[in-house]
Structure formats: structure tokens, C-alpha cells
C-alpha positions in Angstrom: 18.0 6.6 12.9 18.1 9.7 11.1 14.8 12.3 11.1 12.9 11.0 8.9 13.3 7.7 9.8 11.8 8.9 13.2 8.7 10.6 11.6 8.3 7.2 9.6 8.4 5.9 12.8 6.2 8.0 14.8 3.3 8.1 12.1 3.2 3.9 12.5 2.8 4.0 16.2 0.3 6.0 15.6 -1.3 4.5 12.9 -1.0 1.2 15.1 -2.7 2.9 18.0 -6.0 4.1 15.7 -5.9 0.9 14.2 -5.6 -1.1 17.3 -8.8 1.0 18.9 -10.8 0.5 15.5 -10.6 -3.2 16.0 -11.6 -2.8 19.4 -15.0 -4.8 19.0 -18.3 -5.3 21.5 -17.6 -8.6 23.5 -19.2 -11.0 22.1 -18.0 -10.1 18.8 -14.3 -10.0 20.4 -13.2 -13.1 20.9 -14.6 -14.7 17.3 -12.0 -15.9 15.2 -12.1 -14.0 12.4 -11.3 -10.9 14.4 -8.2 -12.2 15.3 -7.5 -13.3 12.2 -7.9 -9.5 11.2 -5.6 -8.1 13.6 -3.2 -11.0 12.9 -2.7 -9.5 9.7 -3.8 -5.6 10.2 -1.2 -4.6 13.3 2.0 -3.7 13.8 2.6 -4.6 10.2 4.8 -2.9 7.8 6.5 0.3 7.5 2.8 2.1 7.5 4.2 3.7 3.9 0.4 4.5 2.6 -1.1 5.8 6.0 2.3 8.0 6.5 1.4 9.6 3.0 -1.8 9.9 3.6 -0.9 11.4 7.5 2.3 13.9 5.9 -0.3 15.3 3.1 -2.8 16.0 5.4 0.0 17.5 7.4 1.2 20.1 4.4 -2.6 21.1 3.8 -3.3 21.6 7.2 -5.8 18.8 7.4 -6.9 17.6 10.9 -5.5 15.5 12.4 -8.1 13.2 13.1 -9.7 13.4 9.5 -6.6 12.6 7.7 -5.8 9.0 10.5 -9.4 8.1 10.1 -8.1 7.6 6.4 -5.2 6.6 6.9 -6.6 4.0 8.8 -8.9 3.1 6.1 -6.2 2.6 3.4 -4.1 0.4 5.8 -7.0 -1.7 5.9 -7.6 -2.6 2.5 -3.9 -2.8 2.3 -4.3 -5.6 4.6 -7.4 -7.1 2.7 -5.4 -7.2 -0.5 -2.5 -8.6 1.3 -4.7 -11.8 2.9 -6.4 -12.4 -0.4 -3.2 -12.1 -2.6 -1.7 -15.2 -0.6 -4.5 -17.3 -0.7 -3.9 -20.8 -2.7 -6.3 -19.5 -5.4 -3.8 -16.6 -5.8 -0.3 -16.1 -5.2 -0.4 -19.2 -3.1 2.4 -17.7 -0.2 2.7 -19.2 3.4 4.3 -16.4 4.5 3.7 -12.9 4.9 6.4 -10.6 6.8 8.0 -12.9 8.8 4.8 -15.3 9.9 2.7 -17.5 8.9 -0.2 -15.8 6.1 -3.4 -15.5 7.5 -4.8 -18.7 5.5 -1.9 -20.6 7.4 -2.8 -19.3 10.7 -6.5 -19.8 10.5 -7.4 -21.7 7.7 -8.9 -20.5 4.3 -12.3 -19.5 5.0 -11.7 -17.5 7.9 -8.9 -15.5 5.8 -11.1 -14.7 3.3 -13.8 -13.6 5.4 -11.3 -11.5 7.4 -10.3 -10.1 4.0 -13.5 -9.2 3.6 -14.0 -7.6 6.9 -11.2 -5.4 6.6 -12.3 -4.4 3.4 -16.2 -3.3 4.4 -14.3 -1.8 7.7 -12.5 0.5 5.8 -15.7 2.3 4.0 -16.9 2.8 7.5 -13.9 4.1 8.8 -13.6 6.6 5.8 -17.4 7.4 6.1 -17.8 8.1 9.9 -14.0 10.1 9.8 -14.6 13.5 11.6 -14.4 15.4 7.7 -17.0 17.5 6.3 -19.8 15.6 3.9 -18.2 16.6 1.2 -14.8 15.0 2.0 -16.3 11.7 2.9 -18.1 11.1 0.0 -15.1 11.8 -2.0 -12.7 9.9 0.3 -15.3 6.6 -0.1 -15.2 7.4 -4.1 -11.2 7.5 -4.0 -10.9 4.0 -1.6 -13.4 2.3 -3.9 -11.9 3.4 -7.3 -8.2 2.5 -5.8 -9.5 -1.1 -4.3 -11.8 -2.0 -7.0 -11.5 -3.5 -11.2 -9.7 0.0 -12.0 -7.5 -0.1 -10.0 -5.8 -2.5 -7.5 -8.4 -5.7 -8.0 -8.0 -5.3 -11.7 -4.0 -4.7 -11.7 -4.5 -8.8 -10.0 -6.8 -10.0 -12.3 -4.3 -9.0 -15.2 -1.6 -10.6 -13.0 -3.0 -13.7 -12.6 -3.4 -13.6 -16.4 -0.6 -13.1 -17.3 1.5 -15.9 -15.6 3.3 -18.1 -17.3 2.8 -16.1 -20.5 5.1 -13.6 -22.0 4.3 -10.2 -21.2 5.5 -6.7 -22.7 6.8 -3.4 -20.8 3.6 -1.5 -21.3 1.0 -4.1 -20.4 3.5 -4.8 -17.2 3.2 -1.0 -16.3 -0.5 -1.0 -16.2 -0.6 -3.9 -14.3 1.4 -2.4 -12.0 0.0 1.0 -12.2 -3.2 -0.6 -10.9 -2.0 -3.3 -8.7 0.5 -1.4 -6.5 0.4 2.3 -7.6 -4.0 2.6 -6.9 -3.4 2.5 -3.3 -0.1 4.9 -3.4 -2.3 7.5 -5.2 -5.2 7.0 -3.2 -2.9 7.6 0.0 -1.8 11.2 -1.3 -4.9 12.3 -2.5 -6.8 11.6 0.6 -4.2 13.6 2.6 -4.9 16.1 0.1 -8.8 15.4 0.6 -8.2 16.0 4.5 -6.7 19.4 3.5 -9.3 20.4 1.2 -6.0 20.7 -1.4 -6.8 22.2 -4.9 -6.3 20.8 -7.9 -3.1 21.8 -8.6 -1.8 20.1 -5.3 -4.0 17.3 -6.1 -2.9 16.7 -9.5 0.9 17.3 -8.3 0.3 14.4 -5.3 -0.9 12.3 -7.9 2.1 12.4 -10.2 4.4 12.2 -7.2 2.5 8.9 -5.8 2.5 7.7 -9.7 6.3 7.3 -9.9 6.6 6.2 -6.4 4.4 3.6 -7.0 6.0 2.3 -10.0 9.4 2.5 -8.3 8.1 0.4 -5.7 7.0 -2.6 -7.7 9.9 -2.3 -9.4 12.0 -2.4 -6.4 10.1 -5.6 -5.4 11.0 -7.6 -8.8 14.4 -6.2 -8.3 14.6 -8.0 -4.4 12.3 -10.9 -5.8 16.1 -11.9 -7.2 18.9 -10.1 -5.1 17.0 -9.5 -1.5 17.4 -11.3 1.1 14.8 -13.8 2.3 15.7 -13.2 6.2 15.2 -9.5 5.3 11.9 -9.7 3.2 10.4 -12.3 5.8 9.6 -14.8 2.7 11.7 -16.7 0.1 13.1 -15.0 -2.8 12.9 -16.6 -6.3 9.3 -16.6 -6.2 8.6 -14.4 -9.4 10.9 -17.4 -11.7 9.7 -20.1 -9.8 6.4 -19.1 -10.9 7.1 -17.9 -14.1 6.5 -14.2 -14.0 7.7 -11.6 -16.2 8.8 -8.4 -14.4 11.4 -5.5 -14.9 14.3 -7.6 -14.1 13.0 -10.4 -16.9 12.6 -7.6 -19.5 15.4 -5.4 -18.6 17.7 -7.2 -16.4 18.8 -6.1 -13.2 20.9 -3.1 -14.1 18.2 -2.1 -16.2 15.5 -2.1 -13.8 17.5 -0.2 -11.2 18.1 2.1 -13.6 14.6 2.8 -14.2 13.8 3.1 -10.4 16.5 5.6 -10.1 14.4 7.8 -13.3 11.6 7.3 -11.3 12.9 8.3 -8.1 13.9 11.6 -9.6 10.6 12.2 -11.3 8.8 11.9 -7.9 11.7 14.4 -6.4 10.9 17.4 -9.2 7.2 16.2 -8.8 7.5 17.3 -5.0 10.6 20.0 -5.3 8.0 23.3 -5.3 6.1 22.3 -2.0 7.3 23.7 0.5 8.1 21.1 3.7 8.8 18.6 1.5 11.8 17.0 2.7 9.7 14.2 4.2 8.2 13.0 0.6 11.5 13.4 -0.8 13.3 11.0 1.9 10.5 8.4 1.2 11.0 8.3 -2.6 14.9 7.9 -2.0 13.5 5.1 0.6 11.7 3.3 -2.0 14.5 3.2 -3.8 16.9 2.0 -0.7 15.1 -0.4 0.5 16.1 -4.2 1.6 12.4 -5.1 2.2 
């Protein structure tokens, strides 16, 4: 495990921790099912990408500590909510999520959706009762809801749900995923930056960064959808044929797509390349780019 792969590492655990104490209820709200059903799906989950961008961004504009994992936090919950809603039967209809049953297989339907929802409205208080200045929290609660809501990730799935089964072109595919998977990537480096009280130029320079990353990401996901490994992934592969989707690999084939990762890969590098300390955000774009899950 190389350096970076430690600070990856270290910035889950303790994401995992803040997370773990946030869903750390009164007792007779503790043992209610939906709560589990929360942390069944919230902890030790994932490679913490968004909260680690949100934690190193705070980190290179100084933020504290506690401000910037309060919104970490917060973006790792509605992560989460998009996660348990997106594999409901209504949705993207998957039994598995990362290895284990989806939350609508572990506890049934209703109580998925309502622990959806109680991630979701969890993560506006998180963001508004982080240790920030007034300022800062109103603006962090205006970036979660823009990112979560119909411009940005909820309307990247209404498109996507739209457009199945249908033909679909590059650019309407971009926005879709622009919205769907890039909202929350962008949200995550401009609340670091938030934390830091960054200006504009930084913020505008996160954004662009977060942009490509995102795209590279989704990209990377088609790409695995047909030459991943389903052990790996912790779900089947095929899914994106099986259910007739178009993605990068259906309009530009497989060489193709991984081409256009490796553009976007490189724009987030020069994005990055003039702040100093940046080797972190430039090991997580290559990451992206790497990755078998």
C-alpha cells in the first residue's frame, strides 16, 4: 500500500468513526429498524472517495478539521440515500450493493425507502449544526441541496430512467452523467473549499478538477459494467446490456471509452498541477482511472 493509498485509508476510518457517532441515536429510537437499515447501508462502505475530497480540500485551505468531516459526513450520507433508492425495484431494480444484500433486500421496501429518506434529511442537519461560521453553512446546505436535488444528481436519474431502452447520443449521455455522478463529486470539492473559506479562483479550479473526475468515473463504471469482475465489483456485470442502456462503451466501444477516461484524467491533472500539495488529488484522478471496482 503505497502513501496515498494510506491517506485514502486513513480519511475512511475516519469518516467511518464520525459517521458511526452521528448515527448514534437516543434509545428508544436505537433499536427501530429503519436505523439499522441506515447503518446497513451508510458504514464501512466504499472507498469514502467524496468525503476524502471534501476532507483533502479542507486540508489545502486550512479548513478545520471538524467543519470540513461534519461535511464530509453529510455528502457520504446522501451518497448513501441515492445509493438505497437507485436499487429499489422502481429503479435500477439491483439485489446487491457492494458485496451484500441492497437495503430493500435486507429489510424490505418501505423501510429502504424511509431509510433513504432519513439519510437524506440527516445530512442537512449534519451540514447545518457543523462547527463553520453562518456563512459557510448556509452555503454548504445550498451546495448539498443543489448537488442532491432535479439539477443535479435526482435529475441526472430521472433522465436515466428515461432514457432506457431508447437510443441515446454522447451529449445527452454527458449531462446525464454530469448530474447523476459528477453533482456529488463537485459538491465534495467545493465544500472542502467552503471549510477553507477558498476564493474563487480555487473554487472555480476544484470545480473543474471534480468535473473531469466525475465524468471519468462514470465512464470507468460503463467500462467495468463489461470487462470488471463481478467478484471484484460485489454485483453482476452485464447489467447496463441486459437492461438496454446506452453508455460510453455502446457509443464508443471499449478502446474508445478508455481513451476518453485517459483525456479526462489528464485534464483533472493540469486542472490541479498549480496547487501546491497536490499530489494526493493527482493519485485519486489516476485512481479513478485504475480502478477494478
Amino acid at each position: 500500500m503505497n502513501r496515498y493509498e494510506q491517506q485514502l485509508a486513513s480519511y475512511a476510518t475516519q469518516v467511518n468513526d464520525a459517521l458511526r457517532e452521528r448515527l448514534h441515536f437516543d434509545r428508544e429510537l436505537r433499536q427501530i429498524v429503519v436505523v439499522d437499515a441506515m447503518r446497513h447501508s451508510l458504514l464501512d462502505a466504499g472507498k469514502r472517495l467524496r468525503a476524502a475530497m471534501v476532507l483533502e480540500f479542507g486540508r489545502l485551505t486550512h479548513a478545520s478539521r471538524e467543519g470540513a468531516m461534519a461535511l464530509a459526513c453529510a455528502i457520504e450520507m446522501i451518497h448513501a440515500y441515492s445509493l438505497i433508492h437507485d436499487d429499489l425495484p422502481c429503479m435500477d431494480d439491483d439485489d446487491f450493493r457492494r458485496g451484500k444484500p441492497s437495503c430493500h433486500k435486507a429489510f424490505g421496501e418501505a423501510n429502504a425507502l424511509l431509510a433513504g429518506d432519513g439519510l437524506l434529511t440527516l445530512a442537512f442537519e449534519t451540514a447545518a449544526d457543523a462547527p463553520l461560521s453562518d456563512a459557510q453553512r448556509v452555503e454548504a446546505v445550498r451546495t448539498l441541496a443543489k448537488a442532491a436535488g432535479v439539477c443535479g444528481m435526482l435529475g441526472g436519474q430521472v433522465i436515466d430512467l428515461g432514457c432506457e431502452g431508447k437510443p441515446v447520443d454522447l451529449e445527452t449521455l454527458n449531462t446525464l452523467y454530469a448530474l447523476k455522478t459528477g453533482a456529488l463529486l463537485r459538491a465534495s470539492a467545493r465544500l472542502g473549499c467552503l471549510a477553507g473559506n477558498a476564493g474563487e479562483e480555487l473554487l472555480e479550479t476544484a470545480d473543474r478538477y471534480a468535473r473531469a473526475c466525475g465524468l471519468a468515473f462514470q465512464i470507468t463504471d460503463d467500462i467495468l459494467d463489461v470487462a470488471g469482475d463481478a467478484e471484484k465489483l460485489g454485483k453482476p456485470t452485464g447489467s447496463d446490456e441486459e437492461n438496454h442502456k446506452t453508455t460510453y462503451v455502446t457509443l464508443l466501444g471499449l478502446s474508445g471509452a478508455r481513451e476518453r477516461a485517459r483525456e479526462l484524467i489528464g485534464e483533472a491533472g493540469e486542472c490541479v498541477a498549480a496547487i501546491p500539495g497536490n499530489e494526493f488529488l493527482l493519485w485519486v484522478a489516476e485512481m479513478i482511472l485504475g480502478r477494478d471496482h
